[in-house]
Each structure stands twice: as structure tokens, then as C-alpha cells.
C-alpha positions as CSV (number, residue, x, y, z in Angstrom):
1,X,103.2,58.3,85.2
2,X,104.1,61.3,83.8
3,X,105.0,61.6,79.8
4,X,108.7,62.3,79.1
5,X,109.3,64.5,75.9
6,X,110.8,63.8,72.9
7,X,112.4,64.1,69.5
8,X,109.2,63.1,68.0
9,X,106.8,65.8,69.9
10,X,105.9,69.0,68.3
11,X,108.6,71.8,68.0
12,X,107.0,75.7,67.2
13,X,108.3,79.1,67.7
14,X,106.1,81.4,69.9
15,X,106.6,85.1,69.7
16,X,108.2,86.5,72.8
17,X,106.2,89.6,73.4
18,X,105.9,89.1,77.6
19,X,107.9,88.5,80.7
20,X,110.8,86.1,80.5
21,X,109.6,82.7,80.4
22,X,109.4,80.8,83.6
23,X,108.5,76.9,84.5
24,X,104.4,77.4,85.3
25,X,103.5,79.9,82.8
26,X,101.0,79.7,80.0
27,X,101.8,80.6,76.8
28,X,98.9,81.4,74.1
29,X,98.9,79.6,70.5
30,X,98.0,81.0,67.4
31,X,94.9,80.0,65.2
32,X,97.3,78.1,63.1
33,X,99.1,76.7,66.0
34,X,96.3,75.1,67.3
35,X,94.9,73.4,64.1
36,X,98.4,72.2,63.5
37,X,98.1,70.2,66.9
38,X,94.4,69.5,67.2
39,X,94.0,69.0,63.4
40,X,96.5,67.7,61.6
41,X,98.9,66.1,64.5
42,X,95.6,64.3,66.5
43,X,97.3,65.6,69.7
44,X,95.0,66.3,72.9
45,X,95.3,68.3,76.1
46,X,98.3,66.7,78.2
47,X,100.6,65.4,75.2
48,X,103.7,67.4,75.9
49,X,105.2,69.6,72.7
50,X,108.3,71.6,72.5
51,X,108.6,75.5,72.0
52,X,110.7,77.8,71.5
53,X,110.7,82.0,71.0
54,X,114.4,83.1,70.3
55,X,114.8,84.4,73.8
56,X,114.5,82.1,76.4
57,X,115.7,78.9,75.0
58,X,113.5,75.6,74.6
59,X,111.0,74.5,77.1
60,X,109.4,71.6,77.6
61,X,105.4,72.4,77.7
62,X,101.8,70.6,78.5
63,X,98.9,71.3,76.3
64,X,96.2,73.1,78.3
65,X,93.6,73.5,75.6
66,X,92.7,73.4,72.0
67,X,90.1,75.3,70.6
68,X,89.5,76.2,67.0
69,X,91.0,79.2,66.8
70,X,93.5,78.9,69.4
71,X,95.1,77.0,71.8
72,X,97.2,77.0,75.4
73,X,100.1,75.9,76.7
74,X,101.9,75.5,80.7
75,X,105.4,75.7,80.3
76,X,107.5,72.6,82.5
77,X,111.0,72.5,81.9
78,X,113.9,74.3,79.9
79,X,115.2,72.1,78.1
80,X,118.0,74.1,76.5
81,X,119.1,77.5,77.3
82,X,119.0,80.5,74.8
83,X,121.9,80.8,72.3
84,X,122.2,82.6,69.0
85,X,123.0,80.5,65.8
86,X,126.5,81.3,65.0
87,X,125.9,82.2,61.5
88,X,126.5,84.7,58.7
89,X,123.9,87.8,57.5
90,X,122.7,86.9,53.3
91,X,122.6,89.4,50.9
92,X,120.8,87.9,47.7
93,X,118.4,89.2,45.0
94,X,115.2,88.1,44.9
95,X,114.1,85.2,42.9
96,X,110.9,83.6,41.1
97,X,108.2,82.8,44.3
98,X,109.7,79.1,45.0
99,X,113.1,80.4,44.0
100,X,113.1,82.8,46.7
101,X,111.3,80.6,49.1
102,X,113.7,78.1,49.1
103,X,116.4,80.2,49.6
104,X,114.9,81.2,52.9
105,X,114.4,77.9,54.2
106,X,117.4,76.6,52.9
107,X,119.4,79.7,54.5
108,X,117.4,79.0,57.8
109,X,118.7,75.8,57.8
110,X,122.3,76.6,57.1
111,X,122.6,79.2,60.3
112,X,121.6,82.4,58.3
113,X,121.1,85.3,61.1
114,X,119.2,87.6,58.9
115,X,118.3,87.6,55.2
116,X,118.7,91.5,53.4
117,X,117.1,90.7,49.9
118,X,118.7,93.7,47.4
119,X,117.5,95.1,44.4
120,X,120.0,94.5,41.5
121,X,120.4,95.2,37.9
122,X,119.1,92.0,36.7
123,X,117.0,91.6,39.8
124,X,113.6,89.9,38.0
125,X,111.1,90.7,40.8
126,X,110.6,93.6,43.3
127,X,107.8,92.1,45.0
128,X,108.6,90.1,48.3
129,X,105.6,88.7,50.6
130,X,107.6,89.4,53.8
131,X,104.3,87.7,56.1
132,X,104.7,84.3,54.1
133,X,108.3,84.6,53.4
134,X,108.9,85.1,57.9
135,X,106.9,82.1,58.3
136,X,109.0,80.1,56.0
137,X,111.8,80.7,57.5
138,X,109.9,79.8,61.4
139,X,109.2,76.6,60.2
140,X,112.7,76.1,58.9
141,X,113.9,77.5,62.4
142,X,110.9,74.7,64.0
143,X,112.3,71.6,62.0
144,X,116.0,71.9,61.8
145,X,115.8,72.8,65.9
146,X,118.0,76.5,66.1
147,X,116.8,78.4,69.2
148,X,116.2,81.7,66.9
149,X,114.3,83.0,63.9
150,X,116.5,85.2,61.6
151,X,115.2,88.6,60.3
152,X,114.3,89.4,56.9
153,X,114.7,93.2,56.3
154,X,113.5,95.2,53.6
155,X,114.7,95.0,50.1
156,X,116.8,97.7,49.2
157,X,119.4,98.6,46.1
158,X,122.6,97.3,45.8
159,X,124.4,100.5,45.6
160,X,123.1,101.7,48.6
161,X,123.5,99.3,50.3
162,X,127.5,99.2,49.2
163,X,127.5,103.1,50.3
164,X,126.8,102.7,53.6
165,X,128.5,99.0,54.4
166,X,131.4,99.5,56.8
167,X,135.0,98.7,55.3
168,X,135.5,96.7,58.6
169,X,133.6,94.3,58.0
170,X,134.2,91.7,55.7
171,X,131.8,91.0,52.9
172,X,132.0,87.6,50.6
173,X,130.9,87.8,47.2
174,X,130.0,85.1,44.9
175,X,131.4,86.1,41.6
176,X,131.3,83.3,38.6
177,X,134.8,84.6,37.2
178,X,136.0,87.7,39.0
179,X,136.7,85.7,42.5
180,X,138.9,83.6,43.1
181,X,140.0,80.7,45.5
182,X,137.7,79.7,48.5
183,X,135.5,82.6,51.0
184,X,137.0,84.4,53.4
185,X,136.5,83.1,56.6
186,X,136.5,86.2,58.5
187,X,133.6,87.2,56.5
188,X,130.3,87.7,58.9
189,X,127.7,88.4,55.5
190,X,127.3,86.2,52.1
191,X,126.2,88.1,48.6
192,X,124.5,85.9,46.0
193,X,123.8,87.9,43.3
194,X,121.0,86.8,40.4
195,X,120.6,84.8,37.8
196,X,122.6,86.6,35.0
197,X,125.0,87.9,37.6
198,X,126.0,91.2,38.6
199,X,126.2,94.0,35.8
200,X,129.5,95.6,34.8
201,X,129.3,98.4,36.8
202,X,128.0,96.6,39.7
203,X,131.4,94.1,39.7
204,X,133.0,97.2,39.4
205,X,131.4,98.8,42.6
206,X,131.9,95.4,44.5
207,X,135.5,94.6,43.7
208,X,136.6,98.2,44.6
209,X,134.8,98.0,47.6
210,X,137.1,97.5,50.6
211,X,135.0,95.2,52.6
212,X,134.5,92.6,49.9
213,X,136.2,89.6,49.8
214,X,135.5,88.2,46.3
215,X,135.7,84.2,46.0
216,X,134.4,81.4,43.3
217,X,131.9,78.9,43.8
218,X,133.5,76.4,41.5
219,X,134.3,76.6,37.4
220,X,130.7,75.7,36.8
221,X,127.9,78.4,36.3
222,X,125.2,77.8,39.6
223,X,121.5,78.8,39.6
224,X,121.3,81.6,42.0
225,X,119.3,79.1,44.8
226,X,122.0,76.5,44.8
227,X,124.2,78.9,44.6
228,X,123.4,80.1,48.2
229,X,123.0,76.9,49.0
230,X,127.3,76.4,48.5
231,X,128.0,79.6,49.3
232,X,127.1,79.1,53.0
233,X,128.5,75.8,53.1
234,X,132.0,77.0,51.9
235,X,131.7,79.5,54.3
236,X,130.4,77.5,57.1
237,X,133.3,75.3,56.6
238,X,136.1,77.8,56.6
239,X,134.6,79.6,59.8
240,X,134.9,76.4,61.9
241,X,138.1,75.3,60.3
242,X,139.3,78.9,61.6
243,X,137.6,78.5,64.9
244,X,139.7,75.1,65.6
């Protein structure tokens, strides 16, 4: 009798770097991949898993093989067709190592479409392992079951960033007692900024700026982490509430 998939099988993210996927095909694992199932989940050729690469929706798949170093799998069924998380682009500074690493699977989880980490005046670290930090965020993308992966770009400085950011488009800024009332819910990006806040001159730059749309995150004073954490919920919440 054939196996019917479920909630409970595997879910990974497999680069798209081929043809469109299409019900027959095999699609390669990596090392990783392939421990994950052989190893760790006891699985063996046959059990169906789910996958996903952020182009072709989710399939339905049959383990091939599983080797040590890698693994194959024959696509069955889409389950789900492609569509982008409806989310918002985060600006934040970089944090401590599980700081920052919680932010990215937090953000994942919350619909983030891409992560731009910015270099502030009180940034405390200008070092980013963008290889771990990418996987991070796939596993967040695996377990919380979105259909994409979202970017993390390169870190750059706030004021260029601000210099080039297009007046059009709205831009909600966490500020602990310059904003005001609730996020704008036109806004398609989030800035956090980190802990310590923004400098003078920095506020200065942001509430000037045309495109920002500064807001409050509550009369208490939030650790940078959680304070992504509510600022894409408040956000979240006023996007849908405009939507209906």
C-alpha cells in the first residue's frame, strides 16, 4: 500500500539551482541532509519526506538513497504551490552570537523576507558568519513550514543605508522615546536599532528622513532581540488589520 505523507515526515529546503521541479525527478541531498535522515531521524529508502526550495512550492518526495555523505530523492506530488511569505524586510544591528542568532530565527518565523544587518554607533560587533547565520534561518524556514528562505545581505552603515533609501517607501523605526503610537502599516521594512539605541545624530538622521515612520514599542525599555521580536508582531498585526 503506498505510504501517505504527513505533518510528522521530514521537511528541508533544497537549493533550486536546475530545471523547474517536476513529479519524477530526483533531487540530490547534501552531506548534512543525509545524516539528518539516515542518522539522527532512523529513516530508510522509501519513507516519504517533504521538501521545499523557494521556487516550486512543496513536493511530496521518496527516499532513493542514503549514503554517508549524501543522499537522493524522487519527487511525487506538489503538495502546495509556490508563494512568497507576505512579510516585511529587517533592518537591525548586529548582536552578541546567540543574540543575533535568535533574531534570525525568530524573524524567519515571523514572515521576515530579507534580514539587512547595519552597522550603527553603538553597534558591539562587526563580525557576522553569514554561512551559519543562512542556515539558521533554513531551518527556521524547514520548521515553521513558509515556502521561502529569506536573504541576509551584507552589513552595511546606517547612514548609507538612510542615503540611498527611497522616500516612497515607508520605513518603521523602533524608537524607545522619540516614536510614538503603534507602526505604520504601510510600512514594507522594520529598524531595530541596538542595545543602547540609536546615537543623537543618528535619531536625528532618522526622524528627518521622509520615509521613516517612527513608532514605540511600549513605555518599557526592550533588549534589542525581543525587541524585534514585538516589532514584527505590531507590525504584522496592523498589516492584516489594513488588509481586511
Amino acid at each position: 500500500m503506498p505510504q501517505r505523507m504527513t505533518r510528522m515526515d521530514p521537511r528541508l529546503y533544497c537549493v533550486a539551482d536546475g530545471p523547474a521541479w517536476q513529479e519524477g525527478h530526483d533531487v540530490s541531498l547534501t552531506g548534512g541532509q543525509a545524516h539528518y535522515l539516515g542518522k539522527v531521524m532512523r529513516l530508510q529508502p522509501d519513507h516519504l519526506v517533504r521538501l521545499f526550495n523557494g521556487r516550486d512550492g512543496e513536493w511530496s518526495a521518496q527516499i532513493k538513497e542514503l549514503k554517508r555523505h549524501s543522499g537522493v530523492v524522487r519527487l511525487l506530488t506538489q503538495e502546495r504551490l509556490q508563494q512568497e511569505t507576505d512579510g516585511v524586510e529587517l533592518l537591525f544591528s548586529p548582536l552578541k552570537r546567540d543574540a543575533t542568532e535568535l533574531v534570525i530565527r525568530m524573524g524567519t518565523e515571523l514572515g521576515v523576507t530579507r534580514f539587512r544587518p547595519i552597522v550603527t554607533a553603538r553597534t558591539n560587533t562587526h563580525r557576522l558568519n553569514y554561512e551559519r547565520l543562512s542556515l539558521i534561518a533554513q531551518e527556521a524556514a524547514e520548521q515553521c513550514e513558509r515556502l521561502d528562505v529569506p536573504d541576509i545581505v551584507p552589513m552595511e552603515p546606517l547612514a548609507a543605508l538612510l542615503a540611498r533609501w527611497p522616500a516612497r517607501r515607508p520605513l518603521s523605526v523602533a524608537l524607545e522615546r522619540e516614536g510614538e503610537g503603534l507602526a505604520s502599516s504601510d510600512s514594507e521594512a522594520l529598524l531595530i536599532g541596538p542595545e543602547g539605541g540609536f546615537s543623537e545624530e543618528e535619531i536625528r538622521r532618522l526622524t528627518t528622513h521622509e520615509a521613516v515612520r517612527c513608532f514605540s514599542l511600549g513605555a518599557l525599555v526592550l533588549r534589542a532581540e525581543t525587541a524585534v521580536c514585538a516589532g514584527l508582531s505590531q507590525l504584522d498585526v496592523r498589516r492584516r488589520g489594513a488588509a481586511h
